[in-house]
Residue frames as qw, qx, qy, qz and C-alpha x, y, z in Angstrom:
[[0.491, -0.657, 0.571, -0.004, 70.56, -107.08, 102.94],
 [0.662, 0.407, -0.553, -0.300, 72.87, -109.41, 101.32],
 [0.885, -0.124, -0.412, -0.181, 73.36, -112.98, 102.54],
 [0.430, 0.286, -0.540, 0.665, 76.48, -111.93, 103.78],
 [0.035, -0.421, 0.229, -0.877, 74.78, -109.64, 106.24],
 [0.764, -0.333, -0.039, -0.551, 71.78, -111.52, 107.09],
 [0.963, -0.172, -0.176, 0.106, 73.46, -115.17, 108.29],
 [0.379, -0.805, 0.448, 0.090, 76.18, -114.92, 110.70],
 [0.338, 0.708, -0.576, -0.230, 79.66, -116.03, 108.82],
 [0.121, -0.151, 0.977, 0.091, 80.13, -119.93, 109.85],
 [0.675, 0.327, 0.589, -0.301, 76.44, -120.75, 108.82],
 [0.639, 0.654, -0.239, -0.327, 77.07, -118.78, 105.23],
 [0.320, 0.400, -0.831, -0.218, 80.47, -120.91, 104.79],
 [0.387, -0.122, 0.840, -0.361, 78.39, -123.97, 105.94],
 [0.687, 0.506, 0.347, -0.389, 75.43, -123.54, 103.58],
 [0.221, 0.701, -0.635, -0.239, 78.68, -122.55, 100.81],
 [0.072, -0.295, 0.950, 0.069, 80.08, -126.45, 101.45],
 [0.459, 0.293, 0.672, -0.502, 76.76, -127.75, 102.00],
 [0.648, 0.641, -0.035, -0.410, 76.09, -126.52, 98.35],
 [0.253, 0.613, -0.711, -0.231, 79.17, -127.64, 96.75],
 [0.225, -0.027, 0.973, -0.052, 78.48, -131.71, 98.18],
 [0.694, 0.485, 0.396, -0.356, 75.14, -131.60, 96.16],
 [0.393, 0.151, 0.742, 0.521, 75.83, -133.36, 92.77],
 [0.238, 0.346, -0.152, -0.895, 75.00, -131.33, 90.03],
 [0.777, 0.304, 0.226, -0.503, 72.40, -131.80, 87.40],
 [0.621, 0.596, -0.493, -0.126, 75.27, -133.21, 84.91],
 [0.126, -0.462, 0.851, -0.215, 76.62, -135.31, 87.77],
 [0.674, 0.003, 0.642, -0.366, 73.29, -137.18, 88.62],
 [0.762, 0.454, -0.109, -0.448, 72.26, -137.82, 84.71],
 [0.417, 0.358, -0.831, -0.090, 75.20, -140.82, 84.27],
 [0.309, -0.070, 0.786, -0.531, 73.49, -142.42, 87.80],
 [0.592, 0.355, 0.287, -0.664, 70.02, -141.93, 86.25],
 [0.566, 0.532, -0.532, -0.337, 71.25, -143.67, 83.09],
 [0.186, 0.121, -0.960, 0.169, 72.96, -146.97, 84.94],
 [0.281, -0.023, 0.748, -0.601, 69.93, -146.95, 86.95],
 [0.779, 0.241, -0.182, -0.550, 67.55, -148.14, 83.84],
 [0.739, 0.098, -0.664, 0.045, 68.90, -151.34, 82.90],
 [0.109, 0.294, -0.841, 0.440, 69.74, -151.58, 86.43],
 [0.537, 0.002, 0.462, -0.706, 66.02, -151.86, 87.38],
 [0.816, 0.267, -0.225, -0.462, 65.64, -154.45, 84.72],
 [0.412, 0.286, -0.839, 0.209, 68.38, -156.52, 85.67],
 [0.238, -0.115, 0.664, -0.699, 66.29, -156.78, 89.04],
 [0.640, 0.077, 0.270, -0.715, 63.40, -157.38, 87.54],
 [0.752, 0.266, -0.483, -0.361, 63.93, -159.81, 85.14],
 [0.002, 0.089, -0.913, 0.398, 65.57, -162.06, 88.53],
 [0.591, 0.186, 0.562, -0.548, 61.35, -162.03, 89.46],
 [0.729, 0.401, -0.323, -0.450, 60.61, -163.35, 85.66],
 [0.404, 0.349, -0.844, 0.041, 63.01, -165.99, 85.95],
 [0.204, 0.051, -0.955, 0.209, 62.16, -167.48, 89.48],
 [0.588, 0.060, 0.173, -0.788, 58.30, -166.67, 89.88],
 [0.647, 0.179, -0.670, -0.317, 58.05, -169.87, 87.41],
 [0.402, 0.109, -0.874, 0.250, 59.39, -172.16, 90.65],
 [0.275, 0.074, 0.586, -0.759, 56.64, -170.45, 92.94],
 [0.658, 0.209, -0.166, -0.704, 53.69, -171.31, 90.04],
 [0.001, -0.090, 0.990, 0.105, 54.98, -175.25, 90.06],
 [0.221, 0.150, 0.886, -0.379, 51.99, -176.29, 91.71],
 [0.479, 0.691, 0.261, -0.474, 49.27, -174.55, 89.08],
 [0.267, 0.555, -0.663, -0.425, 51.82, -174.85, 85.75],
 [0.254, -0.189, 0.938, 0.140, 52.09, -178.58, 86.12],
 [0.528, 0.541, 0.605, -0.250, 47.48, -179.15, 85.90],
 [0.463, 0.637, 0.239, -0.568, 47.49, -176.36, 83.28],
 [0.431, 0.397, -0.630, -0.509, 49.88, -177.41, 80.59],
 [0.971, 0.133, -0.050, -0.190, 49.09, -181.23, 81.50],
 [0.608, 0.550, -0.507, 0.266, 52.68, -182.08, 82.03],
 [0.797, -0.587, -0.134, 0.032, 54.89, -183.93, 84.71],
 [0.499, -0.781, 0.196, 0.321, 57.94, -183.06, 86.68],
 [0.608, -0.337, 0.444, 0.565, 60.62, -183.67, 83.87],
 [0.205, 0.678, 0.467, 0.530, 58.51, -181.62, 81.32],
 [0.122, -0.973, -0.153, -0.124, 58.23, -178.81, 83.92],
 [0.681, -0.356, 0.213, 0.604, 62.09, -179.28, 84.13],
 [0.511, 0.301, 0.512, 0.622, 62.32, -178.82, 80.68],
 [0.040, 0.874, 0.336, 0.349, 60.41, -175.69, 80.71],
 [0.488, -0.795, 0.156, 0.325, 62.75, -174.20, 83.05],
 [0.679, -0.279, 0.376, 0.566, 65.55, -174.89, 80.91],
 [0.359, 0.644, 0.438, 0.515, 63.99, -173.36, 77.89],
 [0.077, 0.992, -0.006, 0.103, 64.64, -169.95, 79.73],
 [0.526, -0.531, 0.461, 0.479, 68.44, -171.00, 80.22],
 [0.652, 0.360, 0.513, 0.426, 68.52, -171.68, 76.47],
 [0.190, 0.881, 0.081, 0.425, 67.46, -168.24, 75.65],
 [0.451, -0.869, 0.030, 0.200, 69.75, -166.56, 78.39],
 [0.565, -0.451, 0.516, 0.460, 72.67, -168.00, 77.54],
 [0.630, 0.207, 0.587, 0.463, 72.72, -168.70, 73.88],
 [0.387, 0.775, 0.344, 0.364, 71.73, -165.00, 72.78],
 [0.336, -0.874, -0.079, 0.343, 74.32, -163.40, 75.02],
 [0.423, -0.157, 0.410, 0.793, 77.09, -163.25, 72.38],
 [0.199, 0.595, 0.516, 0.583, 74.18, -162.25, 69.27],
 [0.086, -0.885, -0.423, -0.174, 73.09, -159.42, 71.69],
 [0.687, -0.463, 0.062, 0.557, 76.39, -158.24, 72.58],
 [0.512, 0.168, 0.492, 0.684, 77.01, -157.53, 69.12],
 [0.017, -0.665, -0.728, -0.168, 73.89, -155.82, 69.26],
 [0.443, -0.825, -0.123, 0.327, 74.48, -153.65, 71.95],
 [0.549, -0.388, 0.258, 0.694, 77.81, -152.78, 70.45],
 [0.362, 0.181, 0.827, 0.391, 76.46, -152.12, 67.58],
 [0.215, -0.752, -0.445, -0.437, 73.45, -150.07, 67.83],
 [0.203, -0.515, 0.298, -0.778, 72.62, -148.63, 70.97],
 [0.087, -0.276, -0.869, 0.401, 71.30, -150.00, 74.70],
 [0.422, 0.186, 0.223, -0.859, 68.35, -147.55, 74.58],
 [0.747, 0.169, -0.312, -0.563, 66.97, -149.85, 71.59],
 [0.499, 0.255, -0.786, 0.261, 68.37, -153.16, 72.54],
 [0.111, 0.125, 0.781, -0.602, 67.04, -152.83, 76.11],
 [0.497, 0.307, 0.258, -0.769, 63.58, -151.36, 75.26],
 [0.656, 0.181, -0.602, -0.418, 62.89, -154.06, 72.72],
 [0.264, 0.093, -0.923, 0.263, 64.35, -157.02, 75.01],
 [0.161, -0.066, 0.411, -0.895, 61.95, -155.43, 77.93],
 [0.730, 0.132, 0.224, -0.632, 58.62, -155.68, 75.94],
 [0.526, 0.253, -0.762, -0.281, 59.92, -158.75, 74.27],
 [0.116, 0.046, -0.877, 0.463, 60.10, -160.11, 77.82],
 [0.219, 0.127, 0.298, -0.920, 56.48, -159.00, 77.99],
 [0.795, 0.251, -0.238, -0.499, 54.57, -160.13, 75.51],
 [0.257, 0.386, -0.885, 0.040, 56.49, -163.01, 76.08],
 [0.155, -0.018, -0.863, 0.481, 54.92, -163.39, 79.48],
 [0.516, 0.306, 0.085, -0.796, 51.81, -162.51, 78.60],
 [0.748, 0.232, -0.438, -0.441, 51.29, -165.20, 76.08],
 [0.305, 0.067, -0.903, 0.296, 52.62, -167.88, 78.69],
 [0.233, 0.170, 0.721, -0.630, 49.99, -167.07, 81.03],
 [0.623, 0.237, 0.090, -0.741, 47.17, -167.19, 78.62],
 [0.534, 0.349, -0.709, -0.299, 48.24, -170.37, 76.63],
 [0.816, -0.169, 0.324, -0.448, 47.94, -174.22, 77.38],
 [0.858, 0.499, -0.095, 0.079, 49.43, -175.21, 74.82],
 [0.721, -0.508, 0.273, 0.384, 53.20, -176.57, 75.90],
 [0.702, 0.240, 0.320, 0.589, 55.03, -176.04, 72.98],
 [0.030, -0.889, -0.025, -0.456, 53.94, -171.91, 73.47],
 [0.536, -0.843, 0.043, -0.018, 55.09, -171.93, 76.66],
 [0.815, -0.231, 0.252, 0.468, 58.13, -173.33, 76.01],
 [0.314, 0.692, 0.171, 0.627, 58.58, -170.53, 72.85],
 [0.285, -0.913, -0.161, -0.242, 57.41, -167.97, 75.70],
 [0.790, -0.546, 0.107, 0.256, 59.86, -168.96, 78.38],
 [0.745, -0.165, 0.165, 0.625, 62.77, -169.15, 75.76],
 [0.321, 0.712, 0.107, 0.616, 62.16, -165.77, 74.47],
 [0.534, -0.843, 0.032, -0.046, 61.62, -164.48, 78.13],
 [0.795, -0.334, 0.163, 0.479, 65.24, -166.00, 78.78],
 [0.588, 0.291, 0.340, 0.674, 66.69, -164.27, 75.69],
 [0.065, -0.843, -0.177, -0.504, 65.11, -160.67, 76.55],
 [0.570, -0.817, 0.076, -0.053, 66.70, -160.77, 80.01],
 [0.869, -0.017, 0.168, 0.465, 70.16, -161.55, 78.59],
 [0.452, 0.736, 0.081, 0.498, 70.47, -157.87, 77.82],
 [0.501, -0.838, -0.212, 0.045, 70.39, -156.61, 81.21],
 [0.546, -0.758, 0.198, 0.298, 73.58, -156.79, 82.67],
 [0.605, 0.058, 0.340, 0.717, 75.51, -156.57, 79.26],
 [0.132, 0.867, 0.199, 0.438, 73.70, -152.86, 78.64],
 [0.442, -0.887, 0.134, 0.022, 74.36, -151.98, 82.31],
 [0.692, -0.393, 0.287, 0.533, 78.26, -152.67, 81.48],
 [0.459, 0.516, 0.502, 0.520, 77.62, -150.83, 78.29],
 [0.023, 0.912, 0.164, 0.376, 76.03, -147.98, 79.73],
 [0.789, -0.575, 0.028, 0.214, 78.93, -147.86, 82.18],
 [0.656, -0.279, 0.325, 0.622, 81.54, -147.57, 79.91],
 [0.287, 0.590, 0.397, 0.641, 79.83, -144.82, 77.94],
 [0.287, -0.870, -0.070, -0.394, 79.03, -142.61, 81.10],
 [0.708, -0.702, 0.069, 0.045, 81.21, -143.51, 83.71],
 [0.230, 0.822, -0.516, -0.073, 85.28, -143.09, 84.07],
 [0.705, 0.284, -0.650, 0.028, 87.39, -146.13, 83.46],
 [0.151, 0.262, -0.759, 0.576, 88.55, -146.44, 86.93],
 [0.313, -0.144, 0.637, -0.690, 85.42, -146.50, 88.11],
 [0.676, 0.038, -0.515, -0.526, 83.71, -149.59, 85.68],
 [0.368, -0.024, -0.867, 0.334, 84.74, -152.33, 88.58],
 [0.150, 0.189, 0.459, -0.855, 82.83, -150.31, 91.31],
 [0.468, 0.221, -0.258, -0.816, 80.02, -149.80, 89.32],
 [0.572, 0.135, -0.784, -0.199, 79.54, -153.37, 88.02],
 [0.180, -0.095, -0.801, 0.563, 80.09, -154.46, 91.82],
 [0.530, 0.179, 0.367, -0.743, 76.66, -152.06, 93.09],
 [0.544, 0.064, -0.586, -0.596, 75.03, -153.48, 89.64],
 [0.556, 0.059, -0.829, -0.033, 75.11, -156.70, 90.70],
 [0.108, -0.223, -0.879, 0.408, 74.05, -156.15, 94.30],
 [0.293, 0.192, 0.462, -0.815, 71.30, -154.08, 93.92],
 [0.569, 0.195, -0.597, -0.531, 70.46, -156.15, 90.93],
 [0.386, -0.036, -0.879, 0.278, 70.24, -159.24, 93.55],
 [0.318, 0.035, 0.184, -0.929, 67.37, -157.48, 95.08],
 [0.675, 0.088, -0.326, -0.656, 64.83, -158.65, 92.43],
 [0.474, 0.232, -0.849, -0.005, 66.07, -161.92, 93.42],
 [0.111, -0.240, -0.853, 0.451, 65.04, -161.55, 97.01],
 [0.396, 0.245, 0.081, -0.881, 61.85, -159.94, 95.93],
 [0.658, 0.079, -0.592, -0.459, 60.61, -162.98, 93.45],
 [0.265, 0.110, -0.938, 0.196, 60.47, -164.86, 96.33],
 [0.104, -0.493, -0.817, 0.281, 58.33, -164.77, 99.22],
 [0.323, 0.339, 0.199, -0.861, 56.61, -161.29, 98.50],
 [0.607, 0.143, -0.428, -0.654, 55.47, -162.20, 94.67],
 [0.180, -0.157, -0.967, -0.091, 54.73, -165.93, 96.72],
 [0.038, 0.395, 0.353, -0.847, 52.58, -163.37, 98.89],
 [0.420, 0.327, -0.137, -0.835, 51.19, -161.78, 95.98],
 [0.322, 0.065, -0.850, -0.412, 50.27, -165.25, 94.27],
 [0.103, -0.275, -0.927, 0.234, 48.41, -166.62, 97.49],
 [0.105, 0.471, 0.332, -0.811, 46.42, -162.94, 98.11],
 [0.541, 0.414, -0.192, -0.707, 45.31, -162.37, 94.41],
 [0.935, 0.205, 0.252, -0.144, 45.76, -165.26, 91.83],
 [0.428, -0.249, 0.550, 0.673, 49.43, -166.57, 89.46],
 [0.456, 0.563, 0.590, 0.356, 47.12, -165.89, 86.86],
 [0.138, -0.977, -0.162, 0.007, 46.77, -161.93, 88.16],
 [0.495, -0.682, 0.375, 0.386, 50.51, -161.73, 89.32],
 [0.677, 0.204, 0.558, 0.435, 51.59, -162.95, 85.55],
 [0.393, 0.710, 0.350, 0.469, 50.11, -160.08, 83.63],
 [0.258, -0.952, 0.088, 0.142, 51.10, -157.59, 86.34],
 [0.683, -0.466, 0.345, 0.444, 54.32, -158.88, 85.38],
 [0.528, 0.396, 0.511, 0.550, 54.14, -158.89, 81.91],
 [0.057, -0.967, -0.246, -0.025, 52.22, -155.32, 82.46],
 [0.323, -0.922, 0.088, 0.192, 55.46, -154.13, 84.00],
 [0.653, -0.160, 0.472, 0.570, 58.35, -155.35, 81.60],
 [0.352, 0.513, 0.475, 0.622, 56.72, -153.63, 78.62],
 [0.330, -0.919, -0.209, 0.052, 56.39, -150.77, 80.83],
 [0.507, -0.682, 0.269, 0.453, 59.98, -150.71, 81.89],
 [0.526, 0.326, 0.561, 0.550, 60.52, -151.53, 77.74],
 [0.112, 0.878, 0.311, 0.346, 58.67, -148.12, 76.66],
 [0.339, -0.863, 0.105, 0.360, 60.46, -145.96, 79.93],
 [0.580, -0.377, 0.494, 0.527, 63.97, -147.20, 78.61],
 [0.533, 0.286, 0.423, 0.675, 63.38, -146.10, 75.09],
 [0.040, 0.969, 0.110, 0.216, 61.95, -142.54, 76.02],
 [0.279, -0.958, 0.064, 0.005, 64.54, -141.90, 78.39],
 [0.655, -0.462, 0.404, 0.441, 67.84, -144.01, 78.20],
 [0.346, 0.907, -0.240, -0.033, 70.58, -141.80, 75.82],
 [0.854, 0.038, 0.014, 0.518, 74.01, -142.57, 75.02],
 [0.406, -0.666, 0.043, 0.624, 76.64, -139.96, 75.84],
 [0.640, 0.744, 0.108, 0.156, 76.57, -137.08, 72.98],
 [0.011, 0.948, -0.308, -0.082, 80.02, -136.36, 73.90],
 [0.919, 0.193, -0.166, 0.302, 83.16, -139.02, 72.43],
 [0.106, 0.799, -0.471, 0.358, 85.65, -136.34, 73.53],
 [0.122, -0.617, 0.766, -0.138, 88.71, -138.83, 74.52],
 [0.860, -0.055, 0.375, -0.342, 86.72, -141.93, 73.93],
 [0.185, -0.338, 0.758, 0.526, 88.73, -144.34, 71.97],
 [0.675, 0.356, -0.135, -0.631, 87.34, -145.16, 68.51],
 [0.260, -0.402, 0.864, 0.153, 87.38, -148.31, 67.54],
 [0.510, -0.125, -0.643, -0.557, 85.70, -150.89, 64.92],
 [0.742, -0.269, 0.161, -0.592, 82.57, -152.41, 66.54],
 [0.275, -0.471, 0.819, -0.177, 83.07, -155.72, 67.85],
 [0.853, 0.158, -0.128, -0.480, 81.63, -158.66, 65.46],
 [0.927, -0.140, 0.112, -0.330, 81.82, -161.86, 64.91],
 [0.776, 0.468, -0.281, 0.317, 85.65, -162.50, 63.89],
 [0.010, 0.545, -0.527, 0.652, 86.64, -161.52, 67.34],
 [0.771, -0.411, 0.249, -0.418, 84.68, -163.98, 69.02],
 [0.866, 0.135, -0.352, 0.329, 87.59, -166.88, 67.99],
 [0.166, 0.573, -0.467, 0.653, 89.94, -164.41, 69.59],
 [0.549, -0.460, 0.268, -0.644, 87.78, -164.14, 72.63],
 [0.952, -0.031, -0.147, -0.267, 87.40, -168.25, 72.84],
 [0.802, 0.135, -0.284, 0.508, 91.31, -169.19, 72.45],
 [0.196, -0.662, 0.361, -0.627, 91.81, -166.22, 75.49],
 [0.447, -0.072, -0.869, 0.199, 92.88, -169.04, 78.54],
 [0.067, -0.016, -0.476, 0.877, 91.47, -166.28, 81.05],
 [0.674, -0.055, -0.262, -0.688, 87.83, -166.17, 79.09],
 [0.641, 0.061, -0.729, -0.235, 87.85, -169.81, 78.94],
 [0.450, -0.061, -0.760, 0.466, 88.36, -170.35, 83.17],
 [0.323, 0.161, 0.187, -0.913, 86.02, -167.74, 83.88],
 [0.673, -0.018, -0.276, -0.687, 83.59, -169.92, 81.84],
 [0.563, -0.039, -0.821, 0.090, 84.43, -173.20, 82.83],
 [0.071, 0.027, 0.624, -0.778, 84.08, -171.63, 86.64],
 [0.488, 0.154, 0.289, -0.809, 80.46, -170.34, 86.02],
 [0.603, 0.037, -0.705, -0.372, 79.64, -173.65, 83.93],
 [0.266, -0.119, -0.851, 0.437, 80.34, -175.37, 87.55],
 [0.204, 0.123, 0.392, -0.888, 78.18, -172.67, 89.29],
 [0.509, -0.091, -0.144, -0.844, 74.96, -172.52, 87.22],
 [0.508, -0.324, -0.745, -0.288, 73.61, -175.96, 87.74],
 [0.372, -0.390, -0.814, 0.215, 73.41, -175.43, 90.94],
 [0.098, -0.125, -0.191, 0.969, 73.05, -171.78, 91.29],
 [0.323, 0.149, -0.316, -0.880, 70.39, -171.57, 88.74],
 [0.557, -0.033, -0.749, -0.357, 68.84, -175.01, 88.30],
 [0.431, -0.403, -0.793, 0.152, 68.01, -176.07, 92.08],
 [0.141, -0.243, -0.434, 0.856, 68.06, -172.65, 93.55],
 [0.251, 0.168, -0.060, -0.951, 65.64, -171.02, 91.02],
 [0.633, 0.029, -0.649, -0.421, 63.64, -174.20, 90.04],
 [0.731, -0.180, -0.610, -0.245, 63.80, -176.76, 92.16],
 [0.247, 0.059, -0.595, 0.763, 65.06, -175.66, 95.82],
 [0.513, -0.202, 0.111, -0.827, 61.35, -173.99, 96.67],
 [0.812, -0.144, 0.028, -0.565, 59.67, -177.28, 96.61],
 [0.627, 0.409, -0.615, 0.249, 62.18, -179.03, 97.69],
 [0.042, 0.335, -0.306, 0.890, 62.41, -177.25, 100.80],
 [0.639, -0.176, -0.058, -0.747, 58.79, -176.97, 101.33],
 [0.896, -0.120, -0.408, -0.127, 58.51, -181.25, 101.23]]
């Protein structure tokens, strides 16, 4: 019997529509692509603010007092910011598959050699490379966006990024404070580190760049004679000045000093 015969006629056109709303295998594979970097952009939120849950065990081990364990905070703003233009270029340049999956285990080995060290002047190295490996995130995910996804739909896109990338954020908090009190920061460190050079190795087997260009515009890679352009732009410039206002306090009391703040 054919299918026709065996299912009465509103179930077959039911299963019929039913098929047609599953995404194909060529639909899901741009999803599966945003959704690498996208799991680093989460994660690297727990790298960043795990530091503000360890205050109390950082300060004994490097030997160091509250405006030194500032300073060590800031040394992952340094790297964040200051290598987002060189890794732009980077990105533009090469590819996100290599570019993430380097950053990743950079961020790794990074954090790995903070938690084993004592020595302040490592940690500080450790911290600003961490910062500078997690500056790729959310400039691949807008990369890998605008190599898989149609124009119209880079705003959207960006928009989920960013909230399900805000996740990690409410995850570095009270679970990994959870995981610090239940095991040890010393245990919860290399799991971290364990899992960045992890997510490094996934992202260079699996994230690809689209082998089709068909209608992409071509254009010269963006370098370093376009960043004047980009500077004397009045619309760049208020967009930075805005998020200059924001970070101190976004970043500096919320991810640093707002836990033990709080807490007293």
């Amino acid at each position: 019997l054919s299918l026709h015969d065996a299912l009465p006629i509103s179930s077959f056109l039911k299963i019929q529509i039913w098929m047609k709303m599953i995404p194909s295998r060529q639909k899901l594979i741009p999803y599966f692509m945003w959704s690498i970097p996208l799991f680093f952009f989460a994660f690297q939120f727990i790298l960043r603010l795990w530091q503000g849950l360890m205050m109390d065990k950082l300060i004994p081990q490097f030997n160091i007092d509250a405006s030194e364990f500032g300073m060590l905070a800031a040394f992952y703003y340094y790297g964040y910011a200051f290598l987002q233009i060189p890794i732009a270029l980077l990105i533009d340049r090469y590819s996100p598959r290599y570019v993430l999956s380097f950053c990743a285990i950079l961020c790794g080995v990074a954090t790995f050699f903070f938690t084993i060290t004592s020595n302040f002047p490592l940690a500080l190295l450790s911290r600003f490379l961490v910062g500078a490996g997690s500056a790729s995130a959310l400039l691949c995910i807008s990369k890998i966006i605008a190599q898989w996804f149609p124009k119209e739909l880079y705003a959207r896109m960006i928009g989920l990024a960013v909230m399900f990338g805000l996740s990690g954020a409410i995850y570095g908090g009270k679970p990994v404070g959870i995981l610090i009190k239940e095991h040890s920061g010393y245990t919860v460190s290399l799991w971290l580190a364990g899992i960045s050079i992890g997510i490094g190795i996934f992202t260079f087997l699996f994230l690809r760049s689209p082998k089709s260009t068909e209608g992409e515009v071509v254009h010269e890679p963006f370098g370093w004679r376009n960043v004047k352009q980009v500077f004397l732009s009045p619309v760049i410039l208020s967009l930075g000045i805005t998020n200059l206002l924001l970070v101190g306090t976004l970043e500096g009391f919320g991810d640093v000093w707002g836990v033990p703040y709080m807490m007293s």
